[in-house]
C-alpha positions in Angstrom: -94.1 -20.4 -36.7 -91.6 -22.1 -38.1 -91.5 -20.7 -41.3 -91.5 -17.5 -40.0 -87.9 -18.7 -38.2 -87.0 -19.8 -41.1 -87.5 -17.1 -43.2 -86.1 -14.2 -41.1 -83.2 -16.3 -41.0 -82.5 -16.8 -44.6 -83.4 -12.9 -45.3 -80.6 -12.2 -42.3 -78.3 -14.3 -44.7 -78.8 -12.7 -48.2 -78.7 -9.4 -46.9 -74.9 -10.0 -46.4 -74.7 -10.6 -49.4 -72.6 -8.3 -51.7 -73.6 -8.1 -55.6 -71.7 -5.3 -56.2 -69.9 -6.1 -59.6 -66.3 -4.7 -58.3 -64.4 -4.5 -61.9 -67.2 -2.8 -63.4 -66.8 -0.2 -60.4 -63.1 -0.4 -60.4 -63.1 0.4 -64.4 -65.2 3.1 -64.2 -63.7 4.6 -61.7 -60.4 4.7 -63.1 -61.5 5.7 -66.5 -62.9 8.5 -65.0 -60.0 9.7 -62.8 -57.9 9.1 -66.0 -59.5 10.9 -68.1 -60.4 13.9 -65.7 -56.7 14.3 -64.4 -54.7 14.1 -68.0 -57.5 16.5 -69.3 -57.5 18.6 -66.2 -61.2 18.7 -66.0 -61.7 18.1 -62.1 -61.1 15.8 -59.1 -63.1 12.5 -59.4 -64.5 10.9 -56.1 -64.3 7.4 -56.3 -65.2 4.0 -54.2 -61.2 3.1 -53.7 -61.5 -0.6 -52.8 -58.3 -1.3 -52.7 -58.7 -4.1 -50.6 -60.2 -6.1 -53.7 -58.3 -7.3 -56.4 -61.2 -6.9 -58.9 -61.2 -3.5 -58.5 -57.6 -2.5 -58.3 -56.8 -4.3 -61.7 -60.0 -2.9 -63.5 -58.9 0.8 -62.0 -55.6 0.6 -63.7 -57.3 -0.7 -67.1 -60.0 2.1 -67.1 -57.1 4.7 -65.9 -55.1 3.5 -68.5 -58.1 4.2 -71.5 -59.1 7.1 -70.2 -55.8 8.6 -70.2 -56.0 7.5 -73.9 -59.5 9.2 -74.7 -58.5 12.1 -73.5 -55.3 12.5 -75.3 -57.0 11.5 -78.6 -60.2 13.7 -77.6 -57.7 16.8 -77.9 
């Protein structure tokens, strides 16, 4: 029985876990908006966690090269 407890209660814990990798999201995102808006393709829905630093600097990166893809992709 105990085990039981003590298993439910470790499963409670890791499933609060996040393992999201946030720059890889933030980068990809803001690639994609990047290179969508500067080659007026389309609007891009994205996660916007701005909350997290992770992402916000990887957004700016990927914005950043996909703005340059796009410009040498024309």
């Amino acid at each position: 029985m105990n085990k039981i407890i003590i298993l439910a209660i470790l499963a409670l814990i890791l499933s609060g876990c996040d393992s999201t990798d946030w720059t890889d999201v933030g980068y990809s995102d803001g690639y994609a908006v990047g290179y969508n808006t500067t080659c007026n393709i389309r609007a891009t829905l994205i996660e916007g966690k701005w909350d997290n630093s992770d992402y916000s600097e990887a957004y700016y990166a990927g914005y950043e090269d996909g703005e340059k893809d796009c410009k040498i992709s024309k």
